[in-house]
C-alpha positions as CSV (number, residue, x, y, z in Angstrom):
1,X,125.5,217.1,28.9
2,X,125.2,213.4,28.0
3,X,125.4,212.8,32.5
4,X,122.7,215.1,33.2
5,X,120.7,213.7,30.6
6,X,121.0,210.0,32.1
7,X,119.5,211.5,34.7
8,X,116.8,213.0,33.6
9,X,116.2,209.4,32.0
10,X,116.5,207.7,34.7
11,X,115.4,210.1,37.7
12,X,112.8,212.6,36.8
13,X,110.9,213.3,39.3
14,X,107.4,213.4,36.6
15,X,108.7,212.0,33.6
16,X,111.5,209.5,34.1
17,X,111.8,207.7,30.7
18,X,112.8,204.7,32.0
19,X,109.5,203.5,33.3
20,X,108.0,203.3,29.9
21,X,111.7,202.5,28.0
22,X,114.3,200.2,28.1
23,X,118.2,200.8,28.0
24,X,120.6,198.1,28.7
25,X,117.7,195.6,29.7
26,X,116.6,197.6,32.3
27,X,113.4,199.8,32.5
28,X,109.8,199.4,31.6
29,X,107.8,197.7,28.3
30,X,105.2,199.8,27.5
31,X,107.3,201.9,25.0
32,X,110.1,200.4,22.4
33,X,113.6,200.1,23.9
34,X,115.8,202.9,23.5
35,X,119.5,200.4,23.1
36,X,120.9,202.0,20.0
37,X,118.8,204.9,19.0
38,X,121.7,207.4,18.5
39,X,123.0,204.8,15.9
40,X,120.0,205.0,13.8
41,X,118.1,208.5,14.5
42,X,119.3,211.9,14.3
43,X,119.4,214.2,17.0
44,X,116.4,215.7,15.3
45,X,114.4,213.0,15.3
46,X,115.1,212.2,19.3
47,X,113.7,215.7,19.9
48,X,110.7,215.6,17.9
49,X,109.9,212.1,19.4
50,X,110.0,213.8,22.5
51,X,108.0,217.0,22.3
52,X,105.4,215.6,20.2
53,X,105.5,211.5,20.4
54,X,102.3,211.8,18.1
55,X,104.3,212.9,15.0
56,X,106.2,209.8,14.4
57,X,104.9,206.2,16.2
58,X,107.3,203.7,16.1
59,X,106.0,200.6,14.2
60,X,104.5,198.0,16.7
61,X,103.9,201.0,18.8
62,X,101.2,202.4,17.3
63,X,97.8,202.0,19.2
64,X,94.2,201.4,18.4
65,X,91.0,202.3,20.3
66,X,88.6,199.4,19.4
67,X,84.2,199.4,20.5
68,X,83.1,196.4,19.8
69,X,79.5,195.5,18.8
70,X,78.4,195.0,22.2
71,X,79.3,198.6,23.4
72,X,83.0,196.9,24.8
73,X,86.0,199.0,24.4
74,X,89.3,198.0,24.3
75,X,92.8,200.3,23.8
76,X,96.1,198.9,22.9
77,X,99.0,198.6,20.3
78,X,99.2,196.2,17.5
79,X,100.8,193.1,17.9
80,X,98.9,191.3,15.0
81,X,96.6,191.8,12.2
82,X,95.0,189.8,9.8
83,X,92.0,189.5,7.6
84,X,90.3,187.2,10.7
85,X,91.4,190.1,13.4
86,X,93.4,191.9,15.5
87,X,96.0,191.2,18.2
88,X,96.5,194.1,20.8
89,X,99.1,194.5,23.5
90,X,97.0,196.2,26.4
91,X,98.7,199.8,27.3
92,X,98.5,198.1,31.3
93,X,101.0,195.9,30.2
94,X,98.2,192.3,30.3
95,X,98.6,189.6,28.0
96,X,97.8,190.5,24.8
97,X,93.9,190.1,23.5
98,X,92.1,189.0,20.0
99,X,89.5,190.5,18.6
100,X,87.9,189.2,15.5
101,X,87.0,191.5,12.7
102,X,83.5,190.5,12.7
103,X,83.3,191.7,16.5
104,X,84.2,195.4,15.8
105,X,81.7,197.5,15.4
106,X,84.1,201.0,15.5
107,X,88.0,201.4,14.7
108,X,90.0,204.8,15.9
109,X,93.5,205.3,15.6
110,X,94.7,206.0,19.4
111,X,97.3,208.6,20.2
112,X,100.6,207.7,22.2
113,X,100.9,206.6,25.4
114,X,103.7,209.4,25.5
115,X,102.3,212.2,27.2
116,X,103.1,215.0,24.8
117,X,104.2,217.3,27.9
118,X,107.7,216.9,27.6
119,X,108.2,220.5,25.7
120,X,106.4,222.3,28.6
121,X,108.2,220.5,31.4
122,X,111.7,220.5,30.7
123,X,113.8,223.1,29.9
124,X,115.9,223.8,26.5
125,X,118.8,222.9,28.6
126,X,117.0,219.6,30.0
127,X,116.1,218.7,26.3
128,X,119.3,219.2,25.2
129,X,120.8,217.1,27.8
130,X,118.4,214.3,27.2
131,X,118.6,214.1,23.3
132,X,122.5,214.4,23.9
133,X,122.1,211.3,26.3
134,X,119.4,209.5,23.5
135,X,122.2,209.9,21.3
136,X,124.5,208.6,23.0
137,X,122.9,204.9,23.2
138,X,124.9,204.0,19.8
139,X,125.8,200.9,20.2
140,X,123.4,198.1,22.1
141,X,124.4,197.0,25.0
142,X,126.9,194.1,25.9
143,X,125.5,190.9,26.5
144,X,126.7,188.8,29.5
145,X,129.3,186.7,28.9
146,X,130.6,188.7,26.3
């Protein structure tokens, strides 16, 4: 049920959505924004993104665990790379940092900020309502003055 499943975006009590995702310019950064998602992933897809949000990273979402030379640690997702360094978008939402290649002494691939409880906490009848609500974002939304 597509209602229920706004809900559960929006409201959940331990894993609203919208505090790490967008819909209709509302919600939180830390994740991509959801506006159109039904158009261009299967229901499939939505599920598997949800149960395990490790599977499948969505580009410019993917994260990094860097030490640098001086025992320093920093975690974030790519916002730049290039052969001087990297660019990362802090997971606590600061401005972004750069880190020059020459500084990093150890690169990790980080897993997603997702937790990957989704499967245990909600229900096959939560799930379903949620994907069926995912799917539903088809279209972006309409922009003011439109």
């Amino acid at each position: 049920n597509r209602s229920r499943g706004r809900k559960l975006y929006n409201e959940h009590p331990v894993l609203a959505c919208a505090r790490c995702h967008m819909v209709g310019g509302e919600g939180g950064a830390a994740g991509p924004a959801l506006d159109g998602i039904g158009r261009t992933q299967a229901r499939e897809y939505l599920l598997e993104a949800i149960v395990a949000p490790n599977a499948s990273i969505a580009p410019g979402y993917d994260a990094v665990f860097l030490t640098r030379h001086d025992g320093s640690t920093v975690r974030g997702s790519i916002a730049g790379e290039d052969d001087a360094g990297l660019t990362l978008r802090p997971v606590s939402g600061e401005a972004p940092i750069r880190v020059a290649r020459a500084d990093i002494a150890k690169r990790e691939n980080a897993p997603s900020s997702m937790p990957d409880i989704f499967g245990t906490v909600l229900t096959r009848t939560e799930l379903r309502d949620l994907v069926e609500f995912l799917a539903s974002l088809s279209t972006p939304p309409a922009r003011a003055g439109s």
